[in-house]
N, C-alpha and C positions, 0 to 999 in steps of 0.2 A: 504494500500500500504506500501511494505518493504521498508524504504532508504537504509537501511544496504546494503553495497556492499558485491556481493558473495564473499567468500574466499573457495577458494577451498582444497581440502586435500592433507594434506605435501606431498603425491606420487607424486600428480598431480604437484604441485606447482614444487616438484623438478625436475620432467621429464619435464615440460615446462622451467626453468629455464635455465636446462643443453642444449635444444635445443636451445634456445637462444644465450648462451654463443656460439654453434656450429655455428649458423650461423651468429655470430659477428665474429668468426676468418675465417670464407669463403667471408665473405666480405672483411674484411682486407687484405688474401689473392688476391681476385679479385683486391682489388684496387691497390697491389704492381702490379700488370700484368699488369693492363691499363698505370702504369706508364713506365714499362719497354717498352711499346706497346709504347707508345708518345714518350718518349727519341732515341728508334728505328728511326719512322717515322722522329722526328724533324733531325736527325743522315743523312737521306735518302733524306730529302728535303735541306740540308747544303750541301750535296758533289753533290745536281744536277746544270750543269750551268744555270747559270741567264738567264731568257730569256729576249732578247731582244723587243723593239718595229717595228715590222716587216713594215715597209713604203710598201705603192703601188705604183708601178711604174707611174709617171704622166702622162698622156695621151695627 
C-alpha cells in the first residue's frame, strides 16, 4: 500500500487551482448580493407600520 499522496500534474494542479480561485470570487460575489438582498429586506420591514395587538371584541 502507497501512503504517498497523489500529486497530480502542474496542468492539472493549475487548471484546478484557477477554478478554484473562480469560484472563491462567485462566492464573494454571491455573498455581496445576499447582503445587498438583507439591507433591502431589513430597509422594507423598517418603513412597514408596526403592527399592533388586535383585541376581540368581548362578548
Amino acid at each position: 500500500m502507497n501512503n504517498q499522496p497523489y500529486v497530480p500534474p502542474p496542468e492539472v494542479r493549475e487548471r484546478l487551482s484557477a477554478n478554484l480561485k473562480k469560484t472563491e470570487e462567485e462566492m464573494k460575489e454571491m455573498g455581496k448580493s445576499l447582503d445587498k438582498l438583507l439591507a433591502h429586506l431589513d430597509a422594507q420591514i423598517a418603513s412597514q407600520p408596526k403592527r399592533t395587538k388586535q383585541t376581540l371584541p368581548q362578548n
